[in-house]
C-alpha positions as CSV (number, residue, x, y, z in Angstrom):
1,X,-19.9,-15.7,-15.4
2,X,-17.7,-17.8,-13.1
3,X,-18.6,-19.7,-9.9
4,X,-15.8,-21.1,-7.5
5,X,-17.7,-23.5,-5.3
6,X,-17.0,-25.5,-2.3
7,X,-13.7,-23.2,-0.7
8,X,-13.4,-22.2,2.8
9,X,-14.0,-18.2,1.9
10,X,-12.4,-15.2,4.1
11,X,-14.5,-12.7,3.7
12,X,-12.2,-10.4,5.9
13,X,-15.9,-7.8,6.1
14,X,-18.3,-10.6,7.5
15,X,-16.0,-13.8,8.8
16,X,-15.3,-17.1,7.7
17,X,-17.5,-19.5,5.7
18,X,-16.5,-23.1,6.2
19,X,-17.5,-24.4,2.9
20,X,-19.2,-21.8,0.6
21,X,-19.6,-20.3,-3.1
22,X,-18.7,-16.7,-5.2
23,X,-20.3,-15.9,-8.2
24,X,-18.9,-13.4,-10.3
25,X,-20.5,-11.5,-12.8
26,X,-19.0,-11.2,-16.3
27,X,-18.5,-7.2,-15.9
28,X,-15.6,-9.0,-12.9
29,X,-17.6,-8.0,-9.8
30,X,-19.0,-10.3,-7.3
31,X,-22.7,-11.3,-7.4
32,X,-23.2,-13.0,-4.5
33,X,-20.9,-15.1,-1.6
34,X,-23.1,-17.7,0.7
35,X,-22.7,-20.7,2.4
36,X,-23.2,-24.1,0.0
37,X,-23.5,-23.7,-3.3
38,X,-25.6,-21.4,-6.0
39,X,-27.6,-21.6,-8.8
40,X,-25.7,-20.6,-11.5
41,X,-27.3,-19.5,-15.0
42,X,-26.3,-21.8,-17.7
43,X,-22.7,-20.9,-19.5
44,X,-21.3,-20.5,-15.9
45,X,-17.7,-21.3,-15.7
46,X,-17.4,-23.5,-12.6
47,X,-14.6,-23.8,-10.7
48,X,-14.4,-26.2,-7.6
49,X,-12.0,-25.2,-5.0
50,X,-13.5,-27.8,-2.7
51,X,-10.0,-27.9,0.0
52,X,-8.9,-24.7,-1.0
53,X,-9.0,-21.6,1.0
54,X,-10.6,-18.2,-0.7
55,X,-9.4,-14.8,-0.2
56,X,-9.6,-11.1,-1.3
57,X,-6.6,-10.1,-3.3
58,X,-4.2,-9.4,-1.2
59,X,-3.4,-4.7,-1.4
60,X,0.0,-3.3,-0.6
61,X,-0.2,0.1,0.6
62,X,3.5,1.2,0.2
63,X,5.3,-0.4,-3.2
64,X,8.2,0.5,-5.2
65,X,6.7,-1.7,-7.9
66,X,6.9,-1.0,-11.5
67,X,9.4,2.2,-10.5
68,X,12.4,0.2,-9.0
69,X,12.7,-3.1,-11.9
70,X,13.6,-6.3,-11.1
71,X,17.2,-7.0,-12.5
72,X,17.6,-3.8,-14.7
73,X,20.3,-1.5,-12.1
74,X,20.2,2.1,-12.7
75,X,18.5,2.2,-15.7
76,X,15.2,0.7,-14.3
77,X,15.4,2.6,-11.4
78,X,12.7,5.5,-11.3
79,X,11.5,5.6,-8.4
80,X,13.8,9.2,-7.1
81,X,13.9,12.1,-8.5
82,X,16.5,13.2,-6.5
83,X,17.3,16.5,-8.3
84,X,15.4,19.3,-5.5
85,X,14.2,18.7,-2.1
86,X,10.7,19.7,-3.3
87,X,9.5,17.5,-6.5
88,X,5.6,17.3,-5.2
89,X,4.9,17.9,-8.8
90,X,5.9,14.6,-10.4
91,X,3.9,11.8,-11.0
92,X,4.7,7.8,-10.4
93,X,2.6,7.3,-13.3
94,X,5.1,8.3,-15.2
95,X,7.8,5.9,-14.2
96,X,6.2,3.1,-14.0
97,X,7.1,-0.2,-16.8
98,X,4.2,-2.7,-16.5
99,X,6.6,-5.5,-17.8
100,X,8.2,-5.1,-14.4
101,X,9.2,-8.4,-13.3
102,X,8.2,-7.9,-9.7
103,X,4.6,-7.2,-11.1
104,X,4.2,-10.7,-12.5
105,X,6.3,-12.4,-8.9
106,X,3.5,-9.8,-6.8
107,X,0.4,-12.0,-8.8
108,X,2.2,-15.2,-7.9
109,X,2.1,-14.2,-3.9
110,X,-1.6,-13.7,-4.3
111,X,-1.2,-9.2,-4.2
112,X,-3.6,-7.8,-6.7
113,X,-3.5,-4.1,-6.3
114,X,-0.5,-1.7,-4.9
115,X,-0.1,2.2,-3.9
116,X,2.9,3.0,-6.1
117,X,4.6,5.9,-4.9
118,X,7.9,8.4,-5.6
119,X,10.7,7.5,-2.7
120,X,11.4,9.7,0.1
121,X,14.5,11.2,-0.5
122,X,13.0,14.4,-1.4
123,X,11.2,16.3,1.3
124,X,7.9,16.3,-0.8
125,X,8.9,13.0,-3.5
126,X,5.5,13.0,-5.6
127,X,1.9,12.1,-6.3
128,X,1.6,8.4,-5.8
129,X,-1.5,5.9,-7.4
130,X,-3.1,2.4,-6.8
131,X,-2.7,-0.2,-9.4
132,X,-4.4,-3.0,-10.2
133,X,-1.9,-5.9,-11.0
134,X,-3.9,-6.4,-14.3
135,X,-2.1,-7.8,-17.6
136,X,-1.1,-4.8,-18.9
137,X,1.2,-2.9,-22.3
138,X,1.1,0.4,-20.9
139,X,0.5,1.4,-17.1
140,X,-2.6,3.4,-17.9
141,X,-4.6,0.0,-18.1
142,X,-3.7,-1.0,-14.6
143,X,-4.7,2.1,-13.2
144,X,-7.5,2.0,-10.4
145,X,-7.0,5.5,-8.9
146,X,-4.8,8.6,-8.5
147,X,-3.7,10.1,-6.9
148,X,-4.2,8.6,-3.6
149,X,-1.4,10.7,-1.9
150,X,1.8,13.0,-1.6
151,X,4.5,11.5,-0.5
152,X,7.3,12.8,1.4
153,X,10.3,12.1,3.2
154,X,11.9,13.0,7.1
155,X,14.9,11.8,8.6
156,X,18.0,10.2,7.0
157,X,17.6,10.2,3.5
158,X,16.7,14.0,2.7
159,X,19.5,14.9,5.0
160,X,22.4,12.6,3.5
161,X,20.9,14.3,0.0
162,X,21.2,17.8,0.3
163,X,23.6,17.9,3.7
164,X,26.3,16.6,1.5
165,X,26.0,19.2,-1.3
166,X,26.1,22.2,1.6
167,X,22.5,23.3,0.5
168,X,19.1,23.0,2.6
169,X,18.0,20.6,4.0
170,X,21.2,19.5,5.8
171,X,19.4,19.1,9.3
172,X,16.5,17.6,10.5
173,X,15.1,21.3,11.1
174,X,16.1,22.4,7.4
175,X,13.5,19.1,6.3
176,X,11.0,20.6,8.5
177,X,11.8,23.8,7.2
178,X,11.3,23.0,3.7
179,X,7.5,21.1,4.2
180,X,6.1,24.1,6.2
181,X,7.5,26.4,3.5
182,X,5.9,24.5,0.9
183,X,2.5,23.8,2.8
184,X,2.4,27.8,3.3
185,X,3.3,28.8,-0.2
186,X,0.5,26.5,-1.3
187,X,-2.3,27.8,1.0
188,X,-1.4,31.2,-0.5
189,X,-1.4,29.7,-4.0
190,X,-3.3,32.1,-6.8
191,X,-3.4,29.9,-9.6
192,X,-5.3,33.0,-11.6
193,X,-2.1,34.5,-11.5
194,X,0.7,31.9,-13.1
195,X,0.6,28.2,-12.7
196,X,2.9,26.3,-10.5
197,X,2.5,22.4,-10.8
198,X,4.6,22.1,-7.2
199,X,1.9,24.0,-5.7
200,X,-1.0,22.4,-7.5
201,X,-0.1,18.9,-6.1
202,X,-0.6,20.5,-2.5
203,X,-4.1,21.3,-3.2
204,X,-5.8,18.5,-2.4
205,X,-3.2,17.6,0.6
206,X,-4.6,21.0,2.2
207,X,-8.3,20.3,1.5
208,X,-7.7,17.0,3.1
209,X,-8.8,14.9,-0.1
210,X,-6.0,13.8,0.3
211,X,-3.4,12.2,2.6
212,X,0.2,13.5,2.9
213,X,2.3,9.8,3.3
214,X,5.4,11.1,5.1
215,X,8.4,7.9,5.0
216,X,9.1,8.1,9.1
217,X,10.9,6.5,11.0
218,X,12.8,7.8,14.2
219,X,10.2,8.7,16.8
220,X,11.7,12.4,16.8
221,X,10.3,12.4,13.0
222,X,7.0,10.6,13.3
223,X,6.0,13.4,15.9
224,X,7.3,15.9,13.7
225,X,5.0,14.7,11.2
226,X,2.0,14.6,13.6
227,X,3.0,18.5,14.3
228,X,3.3,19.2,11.1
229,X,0.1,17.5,10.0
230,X,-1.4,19.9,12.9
231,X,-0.2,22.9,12.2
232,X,-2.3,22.4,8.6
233,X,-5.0,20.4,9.4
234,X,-4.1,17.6,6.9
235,X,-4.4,14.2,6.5
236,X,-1.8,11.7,7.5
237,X,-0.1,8.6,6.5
238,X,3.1,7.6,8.2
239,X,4.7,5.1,6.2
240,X,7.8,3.0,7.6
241,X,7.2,4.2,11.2
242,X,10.1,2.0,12.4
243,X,10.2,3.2,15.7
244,X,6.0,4.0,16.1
245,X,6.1,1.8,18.6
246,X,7.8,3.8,21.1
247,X,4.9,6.7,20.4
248,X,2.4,4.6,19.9
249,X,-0.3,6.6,21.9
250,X,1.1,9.9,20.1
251,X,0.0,8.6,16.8
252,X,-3.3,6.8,18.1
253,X,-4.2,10.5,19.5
254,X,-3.0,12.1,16.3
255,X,-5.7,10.4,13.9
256,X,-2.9,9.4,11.5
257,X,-3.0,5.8,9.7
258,X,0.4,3.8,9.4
259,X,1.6,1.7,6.8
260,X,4.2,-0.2,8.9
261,X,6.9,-1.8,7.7
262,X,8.9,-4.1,6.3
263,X,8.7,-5.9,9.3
264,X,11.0,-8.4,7.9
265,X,13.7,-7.0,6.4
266,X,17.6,-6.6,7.3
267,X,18.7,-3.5,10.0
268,X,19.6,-0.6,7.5
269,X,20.3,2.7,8.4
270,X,20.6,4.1,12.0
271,X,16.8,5.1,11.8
272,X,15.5,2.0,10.6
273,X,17.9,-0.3,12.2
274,X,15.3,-2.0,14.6
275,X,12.4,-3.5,12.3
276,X,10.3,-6.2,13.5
277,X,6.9,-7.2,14.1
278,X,6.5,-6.0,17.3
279,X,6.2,-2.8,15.2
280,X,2.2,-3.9,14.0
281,X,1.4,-5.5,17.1
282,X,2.2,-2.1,19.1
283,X,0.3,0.4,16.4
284,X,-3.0,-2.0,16.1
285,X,-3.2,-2.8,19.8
286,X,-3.0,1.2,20.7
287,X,-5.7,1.3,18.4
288,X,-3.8,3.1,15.0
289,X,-5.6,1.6,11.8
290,X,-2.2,0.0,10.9
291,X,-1.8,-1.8,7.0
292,X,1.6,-4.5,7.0
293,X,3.1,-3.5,3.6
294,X,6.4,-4.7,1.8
295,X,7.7,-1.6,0.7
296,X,8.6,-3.8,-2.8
297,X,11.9,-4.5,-3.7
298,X,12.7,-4.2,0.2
299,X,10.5,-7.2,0.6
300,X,9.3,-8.7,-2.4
301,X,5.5,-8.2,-2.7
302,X,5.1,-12.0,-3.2
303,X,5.8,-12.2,0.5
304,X,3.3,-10.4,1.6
305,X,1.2,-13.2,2.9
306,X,4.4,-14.1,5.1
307,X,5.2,-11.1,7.1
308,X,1.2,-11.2,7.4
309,X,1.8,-15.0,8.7
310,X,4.8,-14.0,11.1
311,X,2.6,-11.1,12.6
312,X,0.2,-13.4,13.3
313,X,3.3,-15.4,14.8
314,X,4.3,-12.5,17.0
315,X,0.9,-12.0,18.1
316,X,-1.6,-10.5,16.1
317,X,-4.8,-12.4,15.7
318,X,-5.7,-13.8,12.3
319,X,-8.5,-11.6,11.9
320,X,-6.2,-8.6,12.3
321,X,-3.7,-9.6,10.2
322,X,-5.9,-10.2,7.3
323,X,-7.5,-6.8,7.8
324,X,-3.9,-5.5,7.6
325,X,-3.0,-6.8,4.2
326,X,-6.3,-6.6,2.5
327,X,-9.5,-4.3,4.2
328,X,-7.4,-1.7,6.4
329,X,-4.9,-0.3,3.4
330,X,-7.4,-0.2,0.5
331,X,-8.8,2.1,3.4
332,X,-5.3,3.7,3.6
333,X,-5.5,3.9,-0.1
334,X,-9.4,4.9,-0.1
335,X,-10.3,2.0,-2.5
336,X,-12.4,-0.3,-0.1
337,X,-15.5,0.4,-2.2
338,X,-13.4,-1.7,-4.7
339,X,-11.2,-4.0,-3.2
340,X,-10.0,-5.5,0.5
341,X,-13.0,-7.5,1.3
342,X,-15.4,-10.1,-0.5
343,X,-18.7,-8.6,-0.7
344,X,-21.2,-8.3,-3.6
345,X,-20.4,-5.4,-5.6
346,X,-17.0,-5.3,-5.1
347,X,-14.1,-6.1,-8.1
348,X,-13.8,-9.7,-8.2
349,X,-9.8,-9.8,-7.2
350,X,-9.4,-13.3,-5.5
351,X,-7.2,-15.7,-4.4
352,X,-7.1,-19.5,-4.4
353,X,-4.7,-21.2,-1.7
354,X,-4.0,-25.0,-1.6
355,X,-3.6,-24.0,2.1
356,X,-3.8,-21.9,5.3
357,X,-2.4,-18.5,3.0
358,X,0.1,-17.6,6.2
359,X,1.6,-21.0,6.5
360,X,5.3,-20.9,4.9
361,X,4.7,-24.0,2.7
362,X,1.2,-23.3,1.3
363,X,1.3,-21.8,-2.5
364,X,-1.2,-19.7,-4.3
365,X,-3.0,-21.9,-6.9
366,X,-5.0,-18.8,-8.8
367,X,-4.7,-15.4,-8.9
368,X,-8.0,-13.5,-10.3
369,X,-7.8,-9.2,-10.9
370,X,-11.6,-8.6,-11.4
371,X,-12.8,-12.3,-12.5
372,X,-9.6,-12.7,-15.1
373,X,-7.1,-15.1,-14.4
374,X,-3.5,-13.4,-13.9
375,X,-1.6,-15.9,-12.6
376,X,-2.4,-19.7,-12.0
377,X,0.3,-22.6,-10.9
C-alpha cells in the first residue's frame, strides 16, 4: 500500500483539499482521500508531497500516440490506412508500438491514459481504444478499453485523397455520400448470411454503444455531422471542431460532445487555419461537454497541462479546465468509472507537481498509472 501525505489534492469530482492524504490500495485503486493525514496499516509506503500539488492523471481524448512514432518517418507511421474511403473495419490496436517515444514524453507531462484512434483521411478511418500509459512489451498490456469509437473523417483530407485519383469522394457531398451509404448498408446488415467486418464495426455505432468521432472542422462539416448523426440516431463526437465556435448553439442543441482542438498549434490547412482557445471557451460556455485534447504528434501529449493552462489564460476557469483534461473526456471516452477524478474506487493514476500544474515553469515530479511509478524526475 502507498500513502502520499500532506499535498494540496484536486480532486476535479469534489474540489480542492488544502493539505490532505490518498491511500492507495496494493490492487492500484484508491482507498480513501481526506483532509490531514491517515492511518496507514504498517508496510505502508509513505510518500510526503507536503508543497506539492496532487492531481488525477491527466486523459487525452484524441491521440495519435503509439500509431504516428516519434522520429521513425514513414515506417512508424500507422496511423492511415489510406487505401478505400471506407476502412471502418480496422483496428488501432493493431498499429500501435508501445516503445513509442511519445509514450514515455506523454508520462513525463503528467497524461496517463489516451483514446488512440485511426486518422481521418478515410470517410470511416477505424475502431479506436483508450490506453493506459502503463510500462508495457506489447500494447495489449496497456489496454483499458475498446473500442470506445469509430472514427471518421469530413472536409479536406477525404477529398484531397480520393478527388485526386478521379474516384468518390471528390466533393464534400461524395464524403457525405459515402457515410450514409455505409450507415444504411449496416442497418440492413444480415450477418446469418456472410460476414462483413466493415459492417460489423457499425453495429455498435447504430445501437448507440457507441460514439461515431467524426474529425470536423469547417462549420459546413460539423453540421453535416449533426445531420448525419440525426438521420441515424447515433451518438456523436466531433473531434477538431476548429470552427465549432461559429455553431456553437447548433452543437449544444445537437447532444454531441467535442474534443476540441489543438488549440495551440500552427494554421494548417484552409479548414483548420484559425485554431485558438477561443475554440473551448465558446463550446463550454454554450454548454457542449467539451474535452481540450492534443491530437499527439500535433501537440505533443506532454503539453497537455499547457494548452489546459492557456485556456484558463483565455478565460476558462480552473475548475473547467481541469474537468477538460481529466473528468469530461474519460466521459468522452466512457472510462470515468476508472479514471478523470480522485475518488475511492477509482485506478490510482496520479500526478505529483512541484507547482501550480498550468504554470509554464512548474515540472511533474511523479507520474503513477494505478499506484506504479512510470515516470519520476
Amino acid at each position: 500500500m502507498i500513502l502520499i501525505t500532506g499535498a494540496r489534492i484536486i480532486t476535479v469530482a469534489n474540489g480542492v483539499i488544502e493539505q490532505g492524504s490518498v491511500l492507495i490500495g496494493d490492487h492500484g485503486q484508491i482507498q480513501a482521500v481526506l483532509p490531514g493525514t491517515i492511518d496507514a496499516p504498517p508496510g505502508t509506503t509513505v510518500i510526503d508531497a507536503a508543497g506539492r500539488t496532487l492531481t488525477p492523471g491527466l486523459v487525452d481524448a484524441y491521440s495519435y500516440l503509439g500509431l504516428m512514432n516519434q522520429g521513425l518517418g514513414w515506417a512508424g507511421d500507422d496511423a492511415d490506412e489510406s487505401t478505400d474511403p471506407n476502412t471502418a473495419h480496422v483496428r488501432a490496436l493493431d498499429g500501435i508500438y508501445p516503445y513509442d517515444e511519445g509514450i514515455a514524453d506523454a508520462r513525463s507531462g503528467g497524461v496517463t491514459t489516451a483514446q488512440v484512434m485511426p486518422r481521418s483521411t478515410n470517410v470511416l478511418g477505424g475502431e479506436a481504444l483508450a490506453l493506459k500509459l502503463r510500462k508495457a512489451n506489447v500494447v495489449d498490456q496497456m489496454l483499458l478499453q475498446r473500442p470506445t469509437g469509430i472514427a471518421a473523417g469530413l472536409g479536406e483530407a477525404p477529398k484531397a485523397r480520393y478527388g485526386g485519383d478521379k474516384k468518390l469522394p471528390a466533393t464534400r457531398m461524395g464524403i457525405a455520400a459515402v457515410l450514409r451509404d455505409a450507415l444504411v448498408k449496416a442497418q440492413e446488415y444480415k450477418p446469418e448470411k456472410a460476414r462483413d467486418l466493415k459492417l460489423e464495426a457499425l453495429q455498435p455505432v447504430l445501437r448507440r454503444e457507441l460514439p461515431l468521432c467524426v474529425s470536423a472542422h469547417r462549420a459546413d462539416d460539423i453540421v453535416t455531422a449533426i445531420r448525419i448523426a440525426r438521420e441515424f440516431d447515433i451518438k456523436l463526437v466531433l473531434v477538431g471542431c476548429t470552427e465549432g465556435d461559429l455553431v456553437a448553439d447548433i452543437i449544444a442543441e445537437s447532444g454531441a460532445a467535442v474534443a476540441a482542438g489543438p488549440s495551440l498549434a500552427a494554421r494548417g490547412r484552409q479548414e483548420d487555419a484559425n485554431p485558438g482557445f477561443h475554440l473551448p471557451l465558446s463550446l463550454i460556455r454554450a454548454g457542449v461537454k467539451t474535452a481540450i485534447v492534443t491530437a499527439h504528434p500535433h501537440l505533443p501529449a506532454q503539453y497537455l497541462n499547457i494548452a489546459a493552462g492557456l485556456a484558463v489564460a483565455h478565460g476558462l476557469t480552473t475548475d473547467e479546465a481541469w474537468r477538460a483534461v481529466t473528468l469530461t473526456p474519460a466521459e468522452l471516452i466512457g472510462i470515468a468509472d476508472r479514471v478523470g477524478s480522485i475518488e475511492p474506487g477509482k485506478d490510482a493514476d496520479l500526478v505529483l507537481w512541484d507547482g501550480d500544474p498550468f504554470e509554464l515553469l512548474t515540472r511533474v515530479v511523479m507520474t503513477m498509472v494505478e499506484g506504479k511509478v512510470v515516470y519520476e524526475c
